[in-house]
MOPAC internal coordinates of N, CA, C and O (Angstrom, degrees):
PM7 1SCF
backbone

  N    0.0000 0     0.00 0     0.00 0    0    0    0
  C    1.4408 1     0.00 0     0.00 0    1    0    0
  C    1.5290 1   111.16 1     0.00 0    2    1    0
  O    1.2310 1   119.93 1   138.81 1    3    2    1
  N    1.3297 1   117.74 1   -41.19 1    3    2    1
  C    1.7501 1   124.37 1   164.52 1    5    3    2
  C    1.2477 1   113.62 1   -24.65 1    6    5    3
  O    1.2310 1   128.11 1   108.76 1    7    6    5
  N    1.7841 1   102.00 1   -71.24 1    7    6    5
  C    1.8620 1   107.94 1  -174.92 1    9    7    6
  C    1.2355 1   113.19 1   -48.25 1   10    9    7
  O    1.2310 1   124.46 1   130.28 1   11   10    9
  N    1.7854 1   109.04 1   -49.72 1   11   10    9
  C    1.7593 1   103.62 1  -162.99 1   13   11   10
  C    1.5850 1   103.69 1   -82.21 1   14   13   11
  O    1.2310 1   119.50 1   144.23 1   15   14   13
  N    1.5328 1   118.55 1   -35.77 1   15   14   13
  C    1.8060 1    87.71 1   169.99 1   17   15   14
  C    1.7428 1   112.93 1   -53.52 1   18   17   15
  O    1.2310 1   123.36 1   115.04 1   19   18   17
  N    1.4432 1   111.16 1   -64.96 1   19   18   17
  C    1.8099 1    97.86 1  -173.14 1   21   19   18
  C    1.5530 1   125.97 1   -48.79 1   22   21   19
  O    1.2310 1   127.04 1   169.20 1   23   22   21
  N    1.0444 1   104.07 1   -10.80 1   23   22   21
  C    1.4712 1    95.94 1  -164.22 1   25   23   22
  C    1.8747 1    81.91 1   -88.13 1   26   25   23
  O    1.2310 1   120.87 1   120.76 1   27   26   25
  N    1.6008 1   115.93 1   -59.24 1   27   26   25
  C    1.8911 1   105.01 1   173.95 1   29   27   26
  C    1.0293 1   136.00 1   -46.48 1   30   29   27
  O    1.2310 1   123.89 1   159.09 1   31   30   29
  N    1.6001 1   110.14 1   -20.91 1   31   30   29
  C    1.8258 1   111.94 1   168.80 1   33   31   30
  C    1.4173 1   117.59 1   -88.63 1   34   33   31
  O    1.2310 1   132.85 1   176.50 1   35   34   33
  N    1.8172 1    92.78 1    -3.50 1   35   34   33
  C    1.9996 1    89.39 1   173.72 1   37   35   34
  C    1.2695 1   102.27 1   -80.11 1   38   37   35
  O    1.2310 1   117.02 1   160.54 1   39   38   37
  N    1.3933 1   123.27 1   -19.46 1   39   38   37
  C    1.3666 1   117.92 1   163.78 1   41   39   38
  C    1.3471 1   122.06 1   -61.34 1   42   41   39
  O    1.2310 1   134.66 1   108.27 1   43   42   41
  N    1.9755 1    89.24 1   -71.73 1   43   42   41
  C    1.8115 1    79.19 1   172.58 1   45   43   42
  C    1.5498 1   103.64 1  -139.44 1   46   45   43
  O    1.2310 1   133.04 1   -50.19 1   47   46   45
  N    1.1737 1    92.41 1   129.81 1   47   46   45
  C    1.5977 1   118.63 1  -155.03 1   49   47   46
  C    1.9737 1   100.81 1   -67.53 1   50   49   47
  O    1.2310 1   120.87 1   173.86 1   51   50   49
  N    1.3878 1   115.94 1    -6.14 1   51   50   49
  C    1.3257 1   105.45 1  -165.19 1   53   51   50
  C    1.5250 1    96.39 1  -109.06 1   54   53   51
  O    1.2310 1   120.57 1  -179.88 1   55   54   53
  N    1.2959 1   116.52 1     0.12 1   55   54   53
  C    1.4572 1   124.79 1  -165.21 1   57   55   54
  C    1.2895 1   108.47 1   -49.78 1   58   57   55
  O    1.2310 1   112.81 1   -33.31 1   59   58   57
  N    1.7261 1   131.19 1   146.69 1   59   58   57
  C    1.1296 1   132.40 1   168.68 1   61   59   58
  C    1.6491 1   113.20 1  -112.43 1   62   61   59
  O    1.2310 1   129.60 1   -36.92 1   63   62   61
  N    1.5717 1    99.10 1   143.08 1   63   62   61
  C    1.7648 1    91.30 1  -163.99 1   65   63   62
  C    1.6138 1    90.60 1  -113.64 1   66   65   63
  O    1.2310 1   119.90 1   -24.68 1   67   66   65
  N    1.4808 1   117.79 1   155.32 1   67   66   65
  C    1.4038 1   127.13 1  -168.82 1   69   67   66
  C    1.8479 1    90.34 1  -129.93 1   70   69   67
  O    1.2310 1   118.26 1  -129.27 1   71   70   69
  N    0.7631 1   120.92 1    50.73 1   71   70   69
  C    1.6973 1   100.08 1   161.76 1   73   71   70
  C    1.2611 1   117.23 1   -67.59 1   74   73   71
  O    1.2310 1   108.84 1   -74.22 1   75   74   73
  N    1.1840 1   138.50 1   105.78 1   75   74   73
  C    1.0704 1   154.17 1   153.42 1   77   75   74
  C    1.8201 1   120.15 1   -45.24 1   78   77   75
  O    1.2310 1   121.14 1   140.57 1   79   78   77
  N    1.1388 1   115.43 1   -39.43 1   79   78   77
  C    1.2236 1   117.77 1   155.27 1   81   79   78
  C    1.2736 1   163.11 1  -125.37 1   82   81   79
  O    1.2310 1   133.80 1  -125.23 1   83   82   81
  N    1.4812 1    90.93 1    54.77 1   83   82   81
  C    1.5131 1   127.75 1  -170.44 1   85   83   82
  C    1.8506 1   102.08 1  -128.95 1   86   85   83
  O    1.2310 1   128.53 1   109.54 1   87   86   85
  N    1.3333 1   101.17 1   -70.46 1   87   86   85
  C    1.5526 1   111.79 1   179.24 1   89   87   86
  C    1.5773 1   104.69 1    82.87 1   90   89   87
  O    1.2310 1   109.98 1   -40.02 1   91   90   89
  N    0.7168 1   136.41 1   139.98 1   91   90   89
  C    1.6173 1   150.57 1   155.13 1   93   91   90
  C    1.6423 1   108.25 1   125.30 1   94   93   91
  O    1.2310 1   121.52 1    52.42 1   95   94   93
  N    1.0700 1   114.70 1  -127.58 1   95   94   93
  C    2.0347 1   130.35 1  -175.09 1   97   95   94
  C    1.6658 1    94.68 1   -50.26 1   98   97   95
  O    1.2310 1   113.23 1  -173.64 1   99   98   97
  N    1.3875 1   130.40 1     6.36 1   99   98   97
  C    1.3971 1   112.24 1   176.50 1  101   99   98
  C    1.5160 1   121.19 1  -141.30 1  102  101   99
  O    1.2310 1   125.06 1  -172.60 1  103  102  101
  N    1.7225 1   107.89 1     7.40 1  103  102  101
  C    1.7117 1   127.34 1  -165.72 1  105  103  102
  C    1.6864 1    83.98 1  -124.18 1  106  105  103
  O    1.2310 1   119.62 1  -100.23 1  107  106  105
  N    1.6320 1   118.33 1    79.77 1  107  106  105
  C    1.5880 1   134.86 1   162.89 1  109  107  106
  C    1.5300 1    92.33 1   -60.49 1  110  109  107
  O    1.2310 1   109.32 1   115.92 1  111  110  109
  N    1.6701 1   137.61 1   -64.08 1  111  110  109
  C    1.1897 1   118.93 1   172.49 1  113  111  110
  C    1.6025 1   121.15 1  -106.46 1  114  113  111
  O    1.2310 1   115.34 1   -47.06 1  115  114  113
  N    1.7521 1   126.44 1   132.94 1  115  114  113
  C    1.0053 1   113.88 1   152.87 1  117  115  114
  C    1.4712 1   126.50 1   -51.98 1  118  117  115
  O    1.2310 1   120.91 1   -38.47 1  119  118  117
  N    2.2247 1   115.86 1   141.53 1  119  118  117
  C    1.3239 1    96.75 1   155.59 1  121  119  118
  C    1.6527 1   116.76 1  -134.09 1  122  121  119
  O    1.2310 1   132.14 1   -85.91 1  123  122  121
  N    1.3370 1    94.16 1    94.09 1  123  122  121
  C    1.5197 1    90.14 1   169.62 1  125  123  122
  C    1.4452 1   122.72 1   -39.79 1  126  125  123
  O    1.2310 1   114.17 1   -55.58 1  127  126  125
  N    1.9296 1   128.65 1   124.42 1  127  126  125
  C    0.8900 1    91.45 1  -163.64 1  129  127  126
  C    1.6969 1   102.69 1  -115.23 1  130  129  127
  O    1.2310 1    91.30 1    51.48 1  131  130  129
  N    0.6974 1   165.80 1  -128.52 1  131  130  129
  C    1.7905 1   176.68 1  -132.81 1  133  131  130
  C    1.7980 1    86.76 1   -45.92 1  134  133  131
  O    1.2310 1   109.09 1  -159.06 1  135  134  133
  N    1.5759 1   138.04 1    20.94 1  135  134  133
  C    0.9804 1   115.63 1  -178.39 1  137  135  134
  C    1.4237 1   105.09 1  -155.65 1  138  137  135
  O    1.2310 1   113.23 1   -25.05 1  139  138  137
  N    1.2425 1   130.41 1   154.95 1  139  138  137
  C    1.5366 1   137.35 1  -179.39 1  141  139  138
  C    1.7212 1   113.23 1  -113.15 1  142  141  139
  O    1.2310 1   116.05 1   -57.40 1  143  142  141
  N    0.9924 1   125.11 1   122.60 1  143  142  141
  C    1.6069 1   144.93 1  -136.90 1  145  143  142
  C    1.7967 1    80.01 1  -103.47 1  146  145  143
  O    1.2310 1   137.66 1   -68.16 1  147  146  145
  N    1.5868 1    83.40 1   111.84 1  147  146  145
  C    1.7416 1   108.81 1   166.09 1  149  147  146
  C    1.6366 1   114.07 1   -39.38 1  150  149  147
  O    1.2310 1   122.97 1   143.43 1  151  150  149
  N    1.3708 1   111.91 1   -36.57 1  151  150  149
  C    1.3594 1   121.26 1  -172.04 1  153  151  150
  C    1.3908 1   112.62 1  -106.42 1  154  153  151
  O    1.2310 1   111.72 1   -20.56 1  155  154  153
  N    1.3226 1   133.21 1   159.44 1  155  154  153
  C    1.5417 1   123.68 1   133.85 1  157  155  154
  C    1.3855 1   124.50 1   -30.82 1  158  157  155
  O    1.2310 1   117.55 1   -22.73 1  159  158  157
  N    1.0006 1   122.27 1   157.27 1  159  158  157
  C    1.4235 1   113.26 1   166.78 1  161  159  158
  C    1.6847 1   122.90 1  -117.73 1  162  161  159
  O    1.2310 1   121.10 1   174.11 1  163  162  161
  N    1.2589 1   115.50 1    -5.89 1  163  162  161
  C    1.0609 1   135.56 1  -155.32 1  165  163  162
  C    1.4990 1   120.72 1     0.86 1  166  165  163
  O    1.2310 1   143.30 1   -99.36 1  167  166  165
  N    1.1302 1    72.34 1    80.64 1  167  166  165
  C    2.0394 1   106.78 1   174.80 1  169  167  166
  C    1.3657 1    95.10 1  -155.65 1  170  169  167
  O    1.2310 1   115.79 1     8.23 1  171  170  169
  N    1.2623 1   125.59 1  -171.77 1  171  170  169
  C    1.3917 1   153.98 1   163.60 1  173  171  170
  C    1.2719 1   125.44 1   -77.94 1  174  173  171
  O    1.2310 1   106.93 1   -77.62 1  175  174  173
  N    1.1309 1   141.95 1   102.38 1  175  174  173
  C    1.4888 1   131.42 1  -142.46 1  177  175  174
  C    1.6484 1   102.28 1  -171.10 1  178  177  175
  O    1.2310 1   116.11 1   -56.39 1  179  178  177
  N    1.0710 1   125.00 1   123.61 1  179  178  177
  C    1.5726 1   153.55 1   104.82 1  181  179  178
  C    1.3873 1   153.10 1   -28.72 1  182  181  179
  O    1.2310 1   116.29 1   -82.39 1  183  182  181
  N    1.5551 1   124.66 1    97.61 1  183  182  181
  C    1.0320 1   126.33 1  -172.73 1  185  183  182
  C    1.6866 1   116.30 1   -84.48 1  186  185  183
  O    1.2310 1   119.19 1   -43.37 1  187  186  185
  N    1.0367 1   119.15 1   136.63 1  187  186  185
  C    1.4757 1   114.82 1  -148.31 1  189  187  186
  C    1.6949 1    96.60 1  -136.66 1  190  189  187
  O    1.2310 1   120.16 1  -106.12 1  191  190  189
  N    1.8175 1   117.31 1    73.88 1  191  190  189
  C    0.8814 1   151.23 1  -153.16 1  193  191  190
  C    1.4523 1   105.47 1   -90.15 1  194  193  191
  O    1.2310 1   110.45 1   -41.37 1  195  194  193
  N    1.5174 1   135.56 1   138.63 1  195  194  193
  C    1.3800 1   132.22 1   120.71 1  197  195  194
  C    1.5215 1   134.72 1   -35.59 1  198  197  195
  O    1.2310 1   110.97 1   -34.86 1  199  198  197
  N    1.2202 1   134.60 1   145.14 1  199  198  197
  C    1.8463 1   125.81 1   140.49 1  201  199  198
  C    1.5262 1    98.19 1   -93.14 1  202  201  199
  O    1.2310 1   112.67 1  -158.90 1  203  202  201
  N    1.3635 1   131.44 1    21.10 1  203  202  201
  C    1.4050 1   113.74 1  -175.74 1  205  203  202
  C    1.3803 1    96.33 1  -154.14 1  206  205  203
  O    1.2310 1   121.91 1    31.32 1  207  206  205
  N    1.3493 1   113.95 1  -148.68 1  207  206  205
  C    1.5410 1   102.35 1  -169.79 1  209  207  206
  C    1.9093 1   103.65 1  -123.17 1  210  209  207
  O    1.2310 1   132.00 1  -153.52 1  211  210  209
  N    1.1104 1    94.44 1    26.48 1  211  210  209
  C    1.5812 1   107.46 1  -174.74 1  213  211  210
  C    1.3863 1   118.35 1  -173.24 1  214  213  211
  O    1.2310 1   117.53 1   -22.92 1  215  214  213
  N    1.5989 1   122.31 1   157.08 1  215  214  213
  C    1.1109 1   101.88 1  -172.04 1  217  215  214
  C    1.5047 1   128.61 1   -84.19 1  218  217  215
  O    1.2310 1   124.03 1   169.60 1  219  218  217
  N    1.2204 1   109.88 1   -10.40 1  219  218  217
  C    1.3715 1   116.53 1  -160.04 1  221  219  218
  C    1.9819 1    95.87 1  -116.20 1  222  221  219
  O    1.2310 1   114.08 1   -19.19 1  223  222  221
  N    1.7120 1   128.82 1   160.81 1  223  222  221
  C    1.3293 1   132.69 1  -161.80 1  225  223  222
  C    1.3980 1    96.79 1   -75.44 1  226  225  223
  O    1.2310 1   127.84 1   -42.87 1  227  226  225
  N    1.7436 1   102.52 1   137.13 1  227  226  225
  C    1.6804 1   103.29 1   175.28 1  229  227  226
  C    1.9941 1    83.38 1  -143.54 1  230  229  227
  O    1.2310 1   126.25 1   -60.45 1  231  230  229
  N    1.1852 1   105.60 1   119.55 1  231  230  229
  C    1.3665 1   124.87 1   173.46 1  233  231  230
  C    1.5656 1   109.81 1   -34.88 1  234  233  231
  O    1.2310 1   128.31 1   148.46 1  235  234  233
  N    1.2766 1   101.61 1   -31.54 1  235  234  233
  C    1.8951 1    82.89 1  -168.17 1  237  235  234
  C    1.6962 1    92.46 1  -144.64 1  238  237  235
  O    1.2310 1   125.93 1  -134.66 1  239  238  237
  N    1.3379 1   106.20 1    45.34 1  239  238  237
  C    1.5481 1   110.76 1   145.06 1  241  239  238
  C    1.5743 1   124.43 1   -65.82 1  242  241  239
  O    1.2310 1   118.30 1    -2.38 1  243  242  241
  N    1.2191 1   120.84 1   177.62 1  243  242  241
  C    1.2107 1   140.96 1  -167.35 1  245  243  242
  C    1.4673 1   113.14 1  -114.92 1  246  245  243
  O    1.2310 1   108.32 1   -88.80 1  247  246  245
  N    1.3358 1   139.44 1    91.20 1  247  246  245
  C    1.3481 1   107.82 1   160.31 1  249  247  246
  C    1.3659 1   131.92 1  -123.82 1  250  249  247
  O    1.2310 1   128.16 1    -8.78 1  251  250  249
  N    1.5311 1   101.90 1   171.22 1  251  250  249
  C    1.4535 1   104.77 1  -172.00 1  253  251  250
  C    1.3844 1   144.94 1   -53.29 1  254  253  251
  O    1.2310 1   119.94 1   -69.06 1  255  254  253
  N    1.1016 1   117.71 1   110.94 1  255  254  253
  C    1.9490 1   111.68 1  -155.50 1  257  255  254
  C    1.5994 1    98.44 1   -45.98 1  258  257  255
  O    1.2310 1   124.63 1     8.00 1  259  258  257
  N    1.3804 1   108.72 1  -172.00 1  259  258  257
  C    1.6830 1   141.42 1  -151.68 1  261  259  258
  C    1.5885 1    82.65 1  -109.54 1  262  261  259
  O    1.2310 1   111.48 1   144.46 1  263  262  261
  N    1.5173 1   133.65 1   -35.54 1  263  262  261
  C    1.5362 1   105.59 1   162.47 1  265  263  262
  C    1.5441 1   129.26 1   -72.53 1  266  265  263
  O    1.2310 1   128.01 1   142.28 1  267  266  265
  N    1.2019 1   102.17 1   -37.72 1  267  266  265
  C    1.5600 1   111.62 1   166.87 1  269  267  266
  C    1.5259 1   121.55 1   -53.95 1  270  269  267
  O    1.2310 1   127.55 1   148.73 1  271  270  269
  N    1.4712 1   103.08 1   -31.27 1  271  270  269
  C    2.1694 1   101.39 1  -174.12 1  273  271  270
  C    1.3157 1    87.55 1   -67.65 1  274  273  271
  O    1.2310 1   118.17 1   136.58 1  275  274  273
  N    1.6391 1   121.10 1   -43.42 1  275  274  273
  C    1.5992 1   107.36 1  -146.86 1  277  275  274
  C    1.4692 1   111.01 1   -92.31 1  278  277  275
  O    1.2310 1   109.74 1   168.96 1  279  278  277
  N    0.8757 1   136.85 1   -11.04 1  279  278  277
  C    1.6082 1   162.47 1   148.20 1  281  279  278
  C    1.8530 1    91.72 1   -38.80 1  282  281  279
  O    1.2310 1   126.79 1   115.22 1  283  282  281
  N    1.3011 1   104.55 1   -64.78 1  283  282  281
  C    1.6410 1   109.60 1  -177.46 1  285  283  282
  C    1.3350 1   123.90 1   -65.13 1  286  285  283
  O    1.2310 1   128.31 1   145.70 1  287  286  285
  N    1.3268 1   101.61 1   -34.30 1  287  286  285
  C    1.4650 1    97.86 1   175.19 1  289  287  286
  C    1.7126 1   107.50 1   -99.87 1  290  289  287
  O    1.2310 1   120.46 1  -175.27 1  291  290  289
  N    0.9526 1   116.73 1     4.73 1  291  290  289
  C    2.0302 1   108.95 1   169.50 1  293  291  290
  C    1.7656 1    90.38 1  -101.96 1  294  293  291
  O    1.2310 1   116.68 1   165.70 1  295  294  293
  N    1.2233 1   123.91 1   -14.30 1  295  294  293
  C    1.7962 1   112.01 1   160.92 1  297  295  294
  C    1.7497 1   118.60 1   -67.26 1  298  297  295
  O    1.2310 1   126.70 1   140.78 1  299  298  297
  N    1.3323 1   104.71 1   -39.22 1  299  298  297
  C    1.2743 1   126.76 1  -157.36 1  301  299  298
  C    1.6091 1    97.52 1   -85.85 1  302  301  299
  O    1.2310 1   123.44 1   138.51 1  303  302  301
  N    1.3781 1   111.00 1   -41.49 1  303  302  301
  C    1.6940 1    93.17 1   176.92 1  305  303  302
  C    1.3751 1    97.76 1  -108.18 1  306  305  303
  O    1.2310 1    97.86 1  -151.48 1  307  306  305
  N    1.3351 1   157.12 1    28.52 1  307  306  305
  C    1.1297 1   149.00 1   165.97 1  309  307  306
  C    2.0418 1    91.16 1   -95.81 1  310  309  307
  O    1.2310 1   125.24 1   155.39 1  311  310  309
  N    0.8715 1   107.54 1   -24.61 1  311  310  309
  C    1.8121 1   114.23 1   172.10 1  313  311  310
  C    1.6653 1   108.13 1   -99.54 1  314  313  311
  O    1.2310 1   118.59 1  -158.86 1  315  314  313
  N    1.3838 1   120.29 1    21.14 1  315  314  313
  C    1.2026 1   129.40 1   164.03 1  317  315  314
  C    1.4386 1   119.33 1    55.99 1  318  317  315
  O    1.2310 1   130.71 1  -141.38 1  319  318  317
  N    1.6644 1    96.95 1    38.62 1  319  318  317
  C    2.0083 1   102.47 1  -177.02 1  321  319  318
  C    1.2888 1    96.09 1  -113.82 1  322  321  319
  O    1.2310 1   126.75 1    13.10 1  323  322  321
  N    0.7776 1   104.63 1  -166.90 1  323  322  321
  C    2.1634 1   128.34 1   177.66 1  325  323  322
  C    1.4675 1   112.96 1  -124.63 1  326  325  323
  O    1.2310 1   122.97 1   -47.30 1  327  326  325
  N    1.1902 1   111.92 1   132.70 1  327  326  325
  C    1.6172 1   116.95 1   174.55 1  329  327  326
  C    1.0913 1   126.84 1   -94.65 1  330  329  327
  O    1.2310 1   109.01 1   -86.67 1  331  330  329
  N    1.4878 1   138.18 1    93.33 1  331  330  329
  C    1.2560 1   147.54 1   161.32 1  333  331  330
  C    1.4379 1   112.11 1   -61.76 1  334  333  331
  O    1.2310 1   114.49 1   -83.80 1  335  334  333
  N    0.8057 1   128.04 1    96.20 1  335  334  333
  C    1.6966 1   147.44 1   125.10 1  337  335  334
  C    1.5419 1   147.48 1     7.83 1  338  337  335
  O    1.2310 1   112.26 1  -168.03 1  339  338  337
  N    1.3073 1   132.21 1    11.97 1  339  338  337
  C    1.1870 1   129.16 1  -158.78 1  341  339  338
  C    1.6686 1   114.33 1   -37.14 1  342  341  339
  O    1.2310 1    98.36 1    43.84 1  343  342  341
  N    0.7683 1   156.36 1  -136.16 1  343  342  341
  C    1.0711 1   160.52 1   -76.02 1  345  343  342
  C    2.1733 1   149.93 1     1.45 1  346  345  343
  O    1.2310 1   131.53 1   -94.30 1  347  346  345
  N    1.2477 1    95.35 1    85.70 1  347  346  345
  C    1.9861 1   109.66 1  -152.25 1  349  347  346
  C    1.7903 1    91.33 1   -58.06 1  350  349  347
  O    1.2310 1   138.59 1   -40.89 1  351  350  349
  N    0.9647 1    81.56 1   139.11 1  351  350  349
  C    2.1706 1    98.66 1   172.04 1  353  351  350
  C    1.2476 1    93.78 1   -95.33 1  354  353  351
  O    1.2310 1   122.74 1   -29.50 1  355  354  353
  N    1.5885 1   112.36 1   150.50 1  355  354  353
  C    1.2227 1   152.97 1   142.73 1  357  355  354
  C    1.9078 1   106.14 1    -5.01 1  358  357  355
  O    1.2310 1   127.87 1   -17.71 1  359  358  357
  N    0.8991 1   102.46 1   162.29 1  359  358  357
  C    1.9083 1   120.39 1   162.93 1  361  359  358
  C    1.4858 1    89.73 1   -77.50 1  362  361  359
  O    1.2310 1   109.83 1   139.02 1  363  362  361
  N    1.5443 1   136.68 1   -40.98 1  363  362  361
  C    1.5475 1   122.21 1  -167.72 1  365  363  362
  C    1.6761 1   112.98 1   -95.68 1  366  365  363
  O    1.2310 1   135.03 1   173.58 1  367  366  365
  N    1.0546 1    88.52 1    -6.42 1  367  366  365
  C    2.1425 1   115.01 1   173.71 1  369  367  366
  C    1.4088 1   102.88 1    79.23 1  370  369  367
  O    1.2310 1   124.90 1  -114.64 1  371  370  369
  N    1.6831 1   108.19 1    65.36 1  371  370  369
  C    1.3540 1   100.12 1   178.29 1  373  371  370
  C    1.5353 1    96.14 1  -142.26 1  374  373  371
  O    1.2310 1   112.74 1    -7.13 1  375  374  373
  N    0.9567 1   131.31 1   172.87 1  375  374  373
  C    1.6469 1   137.29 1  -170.15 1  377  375  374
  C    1.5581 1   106.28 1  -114.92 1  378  377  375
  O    1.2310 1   133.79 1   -25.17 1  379  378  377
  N    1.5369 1    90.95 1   154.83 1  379  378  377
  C    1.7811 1    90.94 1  -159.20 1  381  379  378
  C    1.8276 1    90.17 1   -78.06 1  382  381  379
  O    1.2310 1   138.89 1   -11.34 1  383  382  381
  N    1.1502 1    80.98 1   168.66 1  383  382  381
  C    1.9416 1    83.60 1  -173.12 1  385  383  382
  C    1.9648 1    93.46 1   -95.04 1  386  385  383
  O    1.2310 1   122.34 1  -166.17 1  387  386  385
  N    0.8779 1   113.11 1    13.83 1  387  386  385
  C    1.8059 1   107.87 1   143.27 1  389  387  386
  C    1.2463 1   123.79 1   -67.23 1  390  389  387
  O    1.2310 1   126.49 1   129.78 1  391  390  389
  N    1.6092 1   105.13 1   -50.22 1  391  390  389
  C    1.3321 1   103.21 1  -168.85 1  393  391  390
  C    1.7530 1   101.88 1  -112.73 1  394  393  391
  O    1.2310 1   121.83 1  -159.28 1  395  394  393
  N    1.3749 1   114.09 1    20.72 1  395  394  393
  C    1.0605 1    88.59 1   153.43 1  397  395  394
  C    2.2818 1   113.18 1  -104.49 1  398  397  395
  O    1.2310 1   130.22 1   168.14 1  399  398  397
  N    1.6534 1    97.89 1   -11.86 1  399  398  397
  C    1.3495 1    63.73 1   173.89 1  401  399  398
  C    1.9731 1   124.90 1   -91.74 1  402  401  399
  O    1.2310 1   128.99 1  -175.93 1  403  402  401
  N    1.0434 1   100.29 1     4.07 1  403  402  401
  C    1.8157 1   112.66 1   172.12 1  405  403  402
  C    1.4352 1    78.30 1   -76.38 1  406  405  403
  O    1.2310 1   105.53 1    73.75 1  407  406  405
  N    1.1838 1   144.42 1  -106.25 1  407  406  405
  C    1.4766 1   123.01 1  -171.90 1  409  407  406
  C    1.7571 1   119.56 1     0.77 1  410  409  407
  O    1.2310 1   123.55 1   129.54 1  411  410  409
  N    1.2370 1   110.80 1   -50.46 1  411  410  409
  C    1.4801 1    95.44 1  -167.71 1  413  411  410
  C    1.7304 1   119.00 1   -82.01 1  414  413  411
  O    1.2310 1   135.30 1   149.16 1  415  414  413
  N    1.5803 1    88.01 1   -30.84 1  415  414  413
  C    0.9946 1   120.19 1   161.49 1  417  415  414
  C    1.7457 1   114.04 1   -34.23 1  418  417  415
  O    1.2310 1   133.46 1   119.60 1  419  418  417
  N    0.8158 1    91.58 1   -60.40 1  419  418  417
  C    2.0043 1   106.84 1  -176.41 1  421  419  418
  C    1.5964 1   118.26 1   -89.47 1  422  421  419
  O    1.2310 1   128.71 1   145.25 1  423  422  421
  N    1.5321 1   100.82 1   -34.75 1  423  422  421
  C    1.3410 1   115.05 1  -179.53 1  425  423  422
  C    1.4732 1   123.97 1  -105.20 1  426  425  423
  O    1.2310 1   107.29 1  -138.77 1  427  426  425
  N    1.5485 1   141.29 1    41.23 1  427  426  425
  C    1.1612 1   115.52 1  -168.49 1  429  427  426
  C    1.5536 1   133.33 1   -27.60 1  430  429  427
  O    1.2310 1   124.82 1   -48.89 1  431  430  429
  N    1.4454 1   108.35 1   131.11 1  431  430  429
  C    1.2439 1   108.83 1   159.34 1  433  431  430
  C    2.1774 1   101.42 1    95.62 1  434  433  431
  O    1.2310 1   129.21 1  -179.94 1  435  434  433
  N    1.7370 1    99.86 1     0.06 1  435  434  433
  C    1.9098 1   108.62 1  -179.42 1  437  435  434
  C    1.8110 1    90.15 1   -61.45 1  438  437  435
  O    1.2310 1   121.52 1   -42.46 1  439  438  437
  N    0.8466 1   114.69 1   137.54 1  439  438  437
  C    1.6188 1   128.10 1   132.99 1  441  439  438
  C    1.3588 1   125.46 1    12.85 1  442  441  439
  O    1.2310 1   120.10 1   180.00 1  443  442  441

């Protein structure tokens, strides 16, 4: 992991590296992932969330209403993280119209 970060910041020197499974001199941001950290963490950190109950499209999943995302994400940056988003498209690359209207719901003007 040494070589390939230095050799990418000789590119670009501001680069941030996420190894996820290493952790220490090479994880610039933590990402908790399917869960939001009771505490601050005071580090740099990312919650790395579903709208469904998995990451990838399953026809007759469940997802989480437009009160629940925003509830998650005023937890998530009131604890000074960032909210990553999943939401998996279709086999035709389109989003189930569950989650797209909690999307609109939350997002004016989403897709």
């Amino acid at each position: 992991m040494a070589k390939i970060a230095a050799m990418a910041r000789s590119h670009q020197p501001g680069l941030l590296v996420i190894d996820r499974t290493v952790g220490g001199l090479y994880e610039n941001v933590l990402t908790p992932e399917q869960e939001i950290p009771d505490e601050p963490l005071g580090h740099p950190w990312e919650s790395c969330l579903t709208m469904g109950t998995g990451w990838s499209y399953r026809a007759d999943d469940s997802y989480k209403s437009a009160r629940t995302l925003i509830h998650m994400l005023i937890d998530i940056v009131a604890k000074g993280g960032n909210f990553l988003l999943n939401i998996g498209p279709s086999p035709d690359v389109n989003l189930h119209p569950k989650a797209l209207s909690a999307c609109a719901r939350w997002a004016p003007g989403c897709p």
